[in-house]
C-alpha positions as CSV (number, residue, x, y, z in Angstrom):
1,X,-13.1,14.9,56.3
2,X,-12.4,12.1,54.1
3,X,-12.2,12.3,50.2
4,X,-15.2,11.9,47.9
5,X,-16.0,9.0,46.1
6,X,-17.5,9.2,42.9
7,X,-20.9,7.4,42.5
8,X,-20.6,4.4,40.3
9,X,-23.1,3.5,37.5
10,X,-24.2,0.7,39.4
11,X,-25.3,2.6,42.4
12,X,-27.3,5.4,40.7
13,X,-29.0,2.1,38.4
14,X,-29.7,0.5,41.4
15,X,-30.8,3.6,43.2
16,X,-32.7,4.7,39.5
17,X,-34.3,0.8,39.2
18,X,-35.9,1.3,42.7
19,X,-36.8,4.4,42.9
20,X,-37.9,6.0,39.7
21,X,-37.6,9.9,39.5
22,X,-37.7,9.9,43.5
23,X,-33.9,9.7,42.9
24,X,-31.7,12.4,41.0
25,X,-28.1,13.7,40.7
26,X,-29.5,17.0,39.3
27,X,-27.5,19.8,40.2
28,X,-30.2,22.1,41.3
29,X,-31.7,19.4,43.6
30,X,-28.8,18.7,45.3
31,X,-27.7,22.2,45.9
32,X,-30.9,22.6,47.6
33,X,-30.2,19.8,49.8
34,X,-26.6,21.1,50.1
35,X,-27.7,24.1,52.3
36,X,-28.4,25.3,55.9
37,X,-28.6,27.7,58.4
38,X,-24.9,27.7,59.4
39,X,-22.3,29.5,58.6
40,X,-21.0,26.7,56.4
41,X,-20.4,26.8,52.7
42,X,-22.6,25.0,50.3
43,X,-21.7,21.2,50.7
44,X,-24.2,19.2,48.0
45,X,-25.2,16.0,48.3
46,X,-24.0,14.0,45.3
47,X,-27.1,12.5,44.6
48,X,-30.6,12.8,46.4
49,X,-33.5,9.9,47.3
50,X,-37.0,11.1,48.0
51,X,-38.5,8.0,50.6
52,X,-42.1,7.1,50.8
53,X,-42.1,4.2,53.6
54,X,-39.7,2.3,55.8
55,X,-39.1,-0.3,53.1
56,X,-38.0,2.8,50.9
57,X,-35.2,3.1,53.7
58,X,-34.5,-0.2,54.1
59,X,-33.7,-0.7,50.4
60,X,-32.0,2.6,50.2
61,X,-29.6,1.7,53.2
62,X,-28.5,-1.3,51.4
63,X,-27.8,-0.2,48.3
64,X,-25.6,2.6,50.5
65,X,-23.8,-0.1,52.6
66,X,-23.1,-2.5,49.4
67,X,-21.7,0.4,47.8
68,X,-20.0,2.4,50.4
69,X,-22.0,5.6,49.9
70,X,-22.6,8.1,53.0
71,X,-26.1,9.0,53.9
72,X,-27.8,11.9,55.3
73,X,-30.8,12.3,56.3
74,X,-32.8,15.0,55.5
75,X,-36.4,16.3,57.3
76,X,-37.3,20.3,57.1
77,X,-33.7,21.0,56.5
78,X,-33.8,23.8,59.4
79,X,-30.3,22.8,61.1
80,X,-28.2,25.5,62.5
81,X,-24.9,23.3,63.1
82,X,-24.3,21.4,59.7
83,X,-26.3,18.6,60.2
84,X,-27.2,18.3,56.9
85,X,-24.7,19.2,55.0
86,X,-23.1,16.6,52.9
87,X,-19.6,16.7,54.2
88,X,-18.5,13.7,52.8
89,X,-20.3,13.5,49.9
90,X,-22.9,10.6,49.4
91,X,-26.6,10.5,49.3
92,X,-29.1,12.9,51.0
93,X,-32.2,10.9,51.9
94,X,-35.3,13.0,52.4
95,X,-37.8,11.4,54.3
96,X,-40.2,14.9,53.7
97,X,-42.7,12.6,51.3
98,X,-43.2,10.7,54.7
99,X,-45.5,12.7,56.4
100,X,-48.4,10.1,57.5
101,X,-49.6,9.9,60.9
102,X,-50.5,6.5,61.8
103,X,-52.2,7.1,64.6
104,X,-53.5,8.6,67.5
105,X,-54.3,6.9,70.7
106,X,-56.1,9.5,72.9
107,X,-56.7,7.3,75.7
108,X,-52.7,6.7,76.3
109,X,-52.0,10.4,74.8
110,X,-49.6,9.1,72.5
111,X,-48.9,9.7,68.6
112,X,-47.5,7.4,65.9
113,X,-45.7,9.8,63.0
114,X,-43.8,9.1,59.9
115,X,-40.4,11.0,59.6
116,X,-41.8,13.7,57.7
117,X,-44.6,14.8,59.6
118,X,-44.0,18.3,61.1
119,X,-45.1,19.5,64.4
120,X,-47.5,22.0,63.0
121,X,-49.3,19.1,61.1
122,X,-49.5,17.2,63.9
123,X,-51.1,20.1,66.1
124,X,-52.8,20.9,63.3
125,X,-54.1,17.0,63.0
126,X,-55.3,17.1,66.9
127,X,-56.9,20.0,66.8
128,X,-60.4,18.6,67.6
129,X,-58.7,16.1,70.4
130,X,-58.7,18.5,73.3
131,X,-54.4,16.7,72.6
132,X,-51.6,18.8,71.3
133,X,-48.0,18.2,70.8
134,X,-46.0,21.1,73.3
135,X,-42.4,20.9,71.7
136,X,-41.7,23.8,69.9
137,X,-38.2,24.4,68.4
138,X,-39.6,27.3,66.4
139,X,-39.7,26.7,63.0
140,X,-41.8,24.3,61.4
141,X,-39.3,20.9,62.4
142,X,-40.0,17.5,60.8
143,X,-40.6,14.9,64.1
144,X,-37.9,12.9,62.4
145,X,-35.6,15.9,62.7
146,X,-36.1,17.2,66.0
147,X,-36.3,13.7,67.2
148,X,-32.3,12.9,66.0
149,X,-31.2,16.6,67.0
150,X,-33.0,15.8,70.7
151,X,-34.9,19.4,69.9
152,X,-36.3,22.1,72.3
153,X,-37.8,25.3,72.6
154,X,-40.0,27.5,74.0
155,X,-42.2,25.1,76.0
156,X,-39.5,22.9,77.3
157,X,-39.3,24.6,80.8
158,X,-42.9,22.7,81.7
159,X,-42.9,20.0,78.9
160,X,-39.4,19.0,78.9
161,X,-37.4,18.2,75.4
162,X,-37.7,15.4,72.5
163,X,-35.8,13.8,75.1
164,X,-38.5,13.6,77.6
165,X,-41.5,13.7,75.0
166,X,-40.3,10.3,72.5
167,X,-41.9,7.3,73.7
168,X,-40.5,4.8,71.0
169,X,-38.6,4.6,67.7
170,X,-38.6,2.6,64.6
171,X,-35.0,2.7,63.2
172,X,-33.2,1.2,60.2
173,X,-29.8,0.5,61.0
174,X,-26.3,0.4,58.9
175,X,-26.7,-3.1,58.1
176,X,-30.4,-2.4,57.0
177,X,-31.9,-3.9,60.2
178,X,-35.2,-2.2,61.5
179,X,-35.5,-2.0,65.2
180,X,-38.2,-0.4,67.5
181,X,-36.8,0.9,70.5
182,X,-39.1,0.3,73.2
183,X,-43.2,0.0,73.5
184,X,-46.1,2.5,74.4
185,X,-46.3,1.6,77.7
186,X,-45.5,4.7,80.7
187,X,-41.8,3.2,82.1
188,X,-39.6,0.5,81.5
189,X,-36.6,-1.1,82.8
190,X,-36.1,-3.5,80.3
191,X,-32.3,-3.3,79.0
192,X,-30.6,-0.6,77.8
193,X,-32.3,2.3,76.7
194,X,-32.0,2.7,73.0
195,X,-34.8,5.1,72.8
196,X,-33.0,7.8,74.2
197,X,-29.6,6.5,72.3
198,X,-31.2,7.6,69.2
199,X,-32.5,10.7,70.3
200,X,-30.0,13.4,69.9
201,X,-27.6,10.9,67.9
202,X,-27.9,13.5,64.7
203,X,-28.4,10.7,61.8
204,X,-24.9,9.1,62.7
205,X,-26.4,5.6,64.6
206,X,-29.5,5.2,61.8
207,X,-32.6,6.6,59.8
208,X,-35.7,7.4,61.9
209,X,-38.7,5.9,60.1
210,X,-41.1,6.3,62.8
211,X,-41.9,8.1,66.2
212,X,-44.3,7.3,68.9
213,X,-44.8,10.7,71.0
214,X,-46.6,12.1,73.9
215,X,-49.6,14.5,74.1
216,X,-50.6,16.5,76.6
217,X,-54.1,18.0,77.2
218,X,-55.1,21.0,76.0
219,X,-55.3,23.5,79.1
220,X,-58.4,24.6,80.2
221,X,-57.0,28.6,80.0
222,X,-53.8,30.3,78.9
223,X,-52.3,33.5,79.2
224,X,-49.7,35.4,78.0
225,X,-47.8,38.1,78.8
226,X,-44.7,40.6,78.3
227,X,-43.5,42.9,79.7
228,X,-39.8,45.6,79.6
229,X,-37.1,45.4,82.1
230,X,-34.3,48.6,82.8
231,X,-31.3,46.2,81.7
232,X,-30.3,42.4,81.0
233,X,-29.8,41.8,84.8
234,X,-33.5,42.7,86.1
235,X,-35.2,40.9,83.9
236,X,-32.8,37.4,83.8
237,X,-32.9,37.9,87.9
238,X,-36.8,37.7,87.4
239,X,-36.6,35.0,85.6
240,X,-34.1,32.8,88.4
241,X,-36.9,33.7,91.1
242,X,-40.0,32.9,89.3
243,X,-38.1,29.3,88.6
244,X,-36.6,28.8,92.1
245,X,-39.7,29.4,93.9
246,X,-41.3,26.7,91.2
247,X,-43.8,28.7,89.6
248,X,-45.0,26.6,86.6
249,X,-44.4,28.4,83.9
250,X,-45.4,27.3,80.1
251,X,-42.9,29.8,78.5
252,X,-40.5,32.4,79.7
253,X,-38.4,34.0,76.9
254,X,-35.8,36.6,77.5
255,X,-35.5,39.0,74.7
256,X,-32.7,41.6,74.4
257,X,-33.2,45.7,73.2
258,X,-31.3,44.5,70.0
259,X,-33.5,42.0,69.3
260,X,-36.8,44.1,70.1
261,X,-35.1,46.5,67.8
262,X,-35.5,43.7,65.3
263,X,-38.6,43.2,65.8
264,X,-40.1,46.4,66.3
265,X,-39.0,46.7,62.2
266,X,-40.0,43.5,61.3
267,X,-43.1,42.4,63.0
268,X,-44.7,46.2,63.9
269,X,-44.7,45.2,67.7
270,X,-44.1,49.3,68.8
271,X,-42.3,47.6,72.1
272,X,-39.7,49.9,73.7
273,X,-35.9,48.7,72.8
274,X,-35.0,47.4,76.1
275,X,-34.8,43.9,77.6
276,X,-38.1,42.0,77.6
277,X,-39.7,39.1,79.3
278,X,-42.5,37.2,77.1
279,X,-44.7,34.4,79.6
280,X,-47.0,31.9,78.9
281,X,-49.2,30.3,81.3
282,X,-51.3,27.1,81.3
283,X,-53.3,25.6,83.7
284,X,-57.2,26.4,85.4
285,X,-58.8,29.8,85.4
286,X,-58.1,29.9,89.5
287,X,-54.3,28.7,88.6
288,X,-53.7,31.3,86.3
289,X,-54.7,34.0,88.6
290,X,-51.9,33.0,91.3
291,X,-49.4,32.7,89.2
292,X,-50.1,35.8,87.4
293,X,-50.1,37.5,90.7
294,X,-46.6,36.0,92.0
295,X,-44.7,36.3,88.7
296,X,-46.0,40.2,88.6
297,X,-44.7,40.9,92.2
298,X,-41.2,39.7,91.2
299,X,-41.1,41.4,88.0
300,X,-42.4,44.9,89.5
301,X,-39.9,44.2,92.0
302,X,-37.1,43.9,89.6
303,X,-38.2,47.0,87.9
304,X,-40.5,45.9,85.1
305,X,-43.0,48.0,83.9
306,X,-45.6,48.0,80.6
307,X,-46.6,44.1,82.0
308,X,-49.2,43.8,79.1
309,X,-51.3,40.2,79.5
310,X,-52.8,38.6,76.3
311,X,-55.9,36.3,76.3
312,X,-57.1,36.0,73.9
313,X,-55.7,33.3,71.1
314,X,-55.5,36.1,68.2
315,X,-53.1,38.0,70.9
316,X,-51.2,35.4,72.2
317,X,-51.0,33.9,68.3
318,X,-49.5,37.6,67.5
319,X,-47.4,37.6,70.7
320,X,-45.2,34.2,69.5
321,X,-45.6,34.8,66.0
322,X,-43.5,37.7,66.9
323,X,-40.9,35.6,68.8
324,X,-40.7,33.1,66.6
325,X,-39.4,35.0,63.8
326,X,-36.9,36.5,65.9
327,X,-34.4,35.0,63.5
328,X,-35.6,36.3,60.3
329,X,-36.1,39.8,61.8
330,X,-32.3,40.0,63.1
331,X,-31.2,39.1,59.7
332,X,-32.9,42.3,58.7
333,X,-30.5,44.8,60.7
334,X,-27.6,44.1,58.6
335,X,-28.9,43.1,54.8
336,X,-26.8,40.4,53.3
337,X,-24.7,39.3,56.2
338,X,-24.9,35.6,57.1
339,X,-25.9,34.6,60.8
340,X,-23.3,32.9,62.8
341,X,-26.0,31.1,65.6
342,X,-24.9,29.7,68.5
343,X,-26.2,28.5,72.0
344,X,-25.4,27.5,75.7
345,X,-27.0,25.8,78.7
346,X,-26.3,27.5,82.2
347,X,-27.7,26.3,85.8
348,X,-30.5,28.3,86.9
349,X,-28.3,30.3,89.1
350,X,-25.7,30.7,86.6
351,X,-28.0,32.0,84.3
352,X,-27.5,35.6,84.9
353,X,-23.7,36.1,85.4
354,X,-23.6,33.9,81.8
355,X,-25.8,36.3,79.7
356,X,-24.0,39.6,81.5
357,X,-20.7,38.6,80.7
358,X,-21.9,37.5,77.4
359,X,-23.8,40.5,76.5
360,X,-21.3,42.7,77.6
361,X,-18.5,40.6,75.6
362,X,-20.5,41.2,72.5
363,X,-20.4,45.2,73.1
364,X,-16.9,45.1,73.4
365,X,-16.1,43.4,70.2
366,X,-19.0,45.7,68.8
367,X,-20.7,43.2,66.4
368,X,-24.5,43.3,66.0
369,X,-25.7,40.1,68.0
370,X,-29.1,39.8,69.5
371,X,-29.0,37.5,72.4
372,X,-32.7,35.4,72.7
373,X,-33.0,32.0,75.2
374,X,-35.9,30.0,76.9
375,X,-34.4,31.3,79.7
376,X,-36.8,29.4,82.0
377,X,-34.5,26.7,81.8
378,X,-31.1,28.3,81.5
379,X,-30.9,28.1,77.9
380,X,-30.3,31.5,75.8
381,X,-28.9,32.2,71.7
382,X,-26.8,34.2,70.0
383,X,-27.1,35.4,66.6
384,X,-23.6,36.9,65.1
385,X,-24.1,39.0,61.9
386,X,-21.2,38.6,59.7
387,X,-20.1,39.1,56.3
388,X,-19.2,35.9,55.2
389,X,-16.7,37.1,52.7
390,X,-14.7,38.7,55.7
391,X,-12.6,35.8,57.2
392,X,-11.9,38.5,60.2
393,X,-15.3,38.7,60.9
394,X,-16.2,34.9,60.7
395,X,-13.2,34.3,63.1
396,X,-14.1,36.9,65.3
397,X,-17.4,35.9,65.8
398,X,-16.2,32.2,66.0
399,X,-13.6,33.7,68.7
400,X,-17.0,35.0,70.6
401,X,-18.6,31.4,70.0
402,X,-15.9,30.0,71.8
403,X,-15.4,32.4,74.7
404,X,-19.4,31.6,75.2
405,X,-19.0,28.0,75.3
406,X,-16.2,28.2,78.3
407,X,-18.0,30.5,79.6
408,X,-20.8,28.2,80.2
409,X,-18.8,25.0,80.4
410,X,-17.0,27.0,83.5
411,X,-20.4,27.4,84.8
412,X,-21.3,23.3,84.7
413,X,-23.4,23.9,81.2
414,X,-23.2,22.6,78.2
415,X,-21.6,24.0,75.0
416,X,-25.5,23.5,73.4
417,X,-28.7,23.1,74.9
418,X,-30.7,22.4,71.6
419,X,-28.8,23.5,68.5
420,X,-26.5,19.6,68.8
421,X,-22.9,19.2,67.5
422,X,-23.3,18.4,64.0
423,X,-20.3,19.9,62.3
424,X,-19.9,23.4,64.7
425,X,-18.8,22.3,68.1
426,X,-17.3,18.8,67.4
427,X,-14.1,20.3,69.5
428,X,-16.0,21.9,72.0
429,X,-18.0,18.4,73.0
430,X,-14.7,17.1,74.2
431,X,-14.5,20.0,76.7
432,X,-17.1,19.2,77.8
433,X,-17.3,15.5,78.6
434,X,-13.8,14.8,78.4
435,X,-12.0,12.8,75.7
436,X,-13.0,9.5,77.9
437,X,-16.1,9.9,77.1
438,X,-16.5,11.0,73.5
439,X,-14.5,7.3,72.8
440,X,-17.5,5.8,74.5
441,X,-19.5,7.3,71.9
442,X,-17.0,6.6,68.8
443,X,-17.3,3.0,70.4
444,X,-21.1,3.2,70.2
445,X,-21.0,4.9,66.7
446,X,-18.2,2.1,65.2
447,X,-20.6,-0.6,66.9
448,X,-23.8,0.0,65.0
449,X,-22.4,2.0,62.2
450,X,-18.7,0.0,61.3
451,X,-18.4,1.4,57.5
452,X,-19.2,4.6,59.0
453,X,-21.8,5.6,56.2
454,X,-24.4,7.1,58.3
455,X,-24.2,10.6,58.3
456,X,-20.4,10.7,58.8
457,X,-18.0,13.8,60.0
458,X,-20.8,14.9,62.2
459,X,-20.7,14.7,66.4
460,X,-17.0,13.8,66.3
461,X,-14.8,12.6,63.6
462,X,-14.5,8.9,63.3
């Protein structure tokens, strides 16, 4: 990391001039802004800009480049690899005050958001479209956010990722230029594709000041379902048949006994603490019926039992509300300790040697980690209790993190299927593509970002 920089008076009166109490250097402020979900230690901004509008960023940027300050942007602030954090000091831009939807266009099912916008807002915003918006990281993500971390979740095995689901971006780059990506049209094959090169690029290429994104239809019926498994291997192996025989699942989350343990405490769901399979379905009422009846062959045939189906939206509403505070509720079964979260990307048919060998790993080392993954795509997470003030219990579960990652990279995965880089695996991304490659992308990042203010120390170091 490089060394700090004081702000100078002229930045923070420049910043102050335009601004107005939308920009402070208060202490409380920035340690707010100086927090995530990793592991990390605090790492506070040194000063903080609230944006309202693109020509908030614009401004903002250029005052940054004149002066040399670092910026990071800053949606919901629910990272889990450092994204955030202000490594190198600088300015935290929050773009949360930009939370407009410009507009909807029903006919091409697409949606036009400000930064700030979350996805529940925007569901919320469609509710009377017969639209929705199906990416679903889990917590309450700003579209700004899970745009530049290229986010995922639980719907991504039939709706794909931000990857699949961005249709265009507005961007302001390091020299204060704003560029638009691409148009609203289905396809193009006009030049390079800078859509997707700011999707995933984690704040270091530019600030996101606007998103066009796909809707789907709402489905005519849905159903969900869970249901218990004897051991890690039935269920995963349920899950690998259900995909290879292209059933087309909505969701298919694996859940292990720790983390129903978890649950059980935190959410009251009474399930019995062993492995668990929760399913959602979408499609027509006729639809529904086969896949329900193919997907509960396979399970009965791996040895599930207690295959409990809700219908109803006040069930299935309980049913994800329980998964989706998965983390929160793992917290709970060791009070104090700090969560050390990490996650792969397997092949389908890797999938279930890779969580084995990983859950078993975890039992050997004896450290309280629930394993959870959207395993319908060959994604899955780990959650490492620690005590943070241990250093032998950071590094061993660090040690585990890495054993993970070469587990999967051995496996053709990838060292993250949704979490990103940020500050966490910046080693790790050069086993994976190879140091050939990750100079392609310090090429890319030196091209568009030269002074190296936006959002630096994260992906790789510069």
């Amino acid at each position: 990391m490089m060394p700090r920089t004081p702000l100078t008076p002229e930045f923070i009166a420049s910043l102050t001039s335009l601004l107005g109490d939308r920009f402070t250097t208060s202490l409380p402020v920035r340690d707010h802004h100086g927090r995530d979900e990793s592991i990390f230690p605090a790492m506070p901004p040194d000063a903080v800009a609230f944006a309202r509008s693109t020509e908030d960023i614009v401004q903002i940027v250029d005052a940054c480049r004149h002066h040399g300050v670092p910026i990071v942007p800053y949606g919901a602030g629910s990272s889990l690899e450092g994204h955030t954090l202000a490594a190198e000091g600088g300015l935290c831009l929050n773009v949360q005050q930009m939370d407009q939807i410009i507009a909807i266009d029903a006919d091409d099912q697409t949606a036009t958001v400000q930064p700030g916008v979350t996805r529940e807002a925007l569901n919320a915003h469609l509710r009377d479209t017969g639209l929705f918006f199906p990416v679903d990281p889990g917590a309450d993500a700003s579209l700004g956010g899970m745009c530049a971390t290229r986010a995922s979740g639980t719907n991504a095995v039939r709706y794909g990722t931000m990857r699949e689901n961005v249709v265009n971006l507005t961007v302001i780059t390091a020299d204060g230029q704003t560029i638009k990506t691409g148009r609203r049209a289905r396809k193009s094959a006009a030049g390079y594709d800078l859509t997707r090169l700011f999707v995933g690029s984690e704040g270091t290429l530019g600030v996101i000041a606007e998103a066009t994104v796909r809707l789907y239809p709402l489905p005519e019926a849905i159903m969900a379902a869970v249901c218990a498994f004897p051991d890690i291997n039935a269920a995963v192996a349920s899950v690998v048949q259900i995909i290879q025989l292209g059933v087309p699942v909505a969701r298919c989350e694996f859940v292990d006994a720790v983390a129903i343990r978890a649950l059980n405490a935190y959410s009251n769901t009474g399930l019995p603490e062993v492995p668990h399979l929760f399913f959602e379905f979408h499609g027509s009422d006729a639809g529904l019926r086969e896949q329900i009846e193919l997907v509960q062959s396979i399970t009965e045939d791996h040895g599930a039992a207690q295959f409990e189906w809700a219908s109803t939206p006040e069930a299935r509403s309980k049913l994800w509300k329980a998964r989706h505070t998965i983390y929160f509720a793992a917290s709970q079964l060791r009070p104090g300790a700090r969560s050390v979260v990490t996650d792969v990307c397997v092949p389908i048919s890797q999938l279930a040697e890779c969580v084995w060998e990983t859950s078993q790993d975890l039992q050997r080392e004896g450290i309280i980690a629930p394993i959870v993954g959207h395993v319908g795509d060959g994604n899955f997470h780990v959650q490492m209790l620690v005590d943070a003030d241990v250093p032998a219990e950071v590094a061993q579960a660090e040690q585990l993190n890495a054993r993970l990652v070469a587990r999967a990279l051995a496996m053709d995965g990838t060292c993250t299927g949704e979490h990103g880089i940020g500050l966490h695996k910046q080693g790790f991304l050069v086993d994976e593509l190879g140091s050939a490659s990750v100079e392609v992308m310090r090429q890319i990042k030196h091209a568009l970002d030269p002074g190296n203010i936006m959002n630096p120390g994260k992906v790789f170091a510069f």
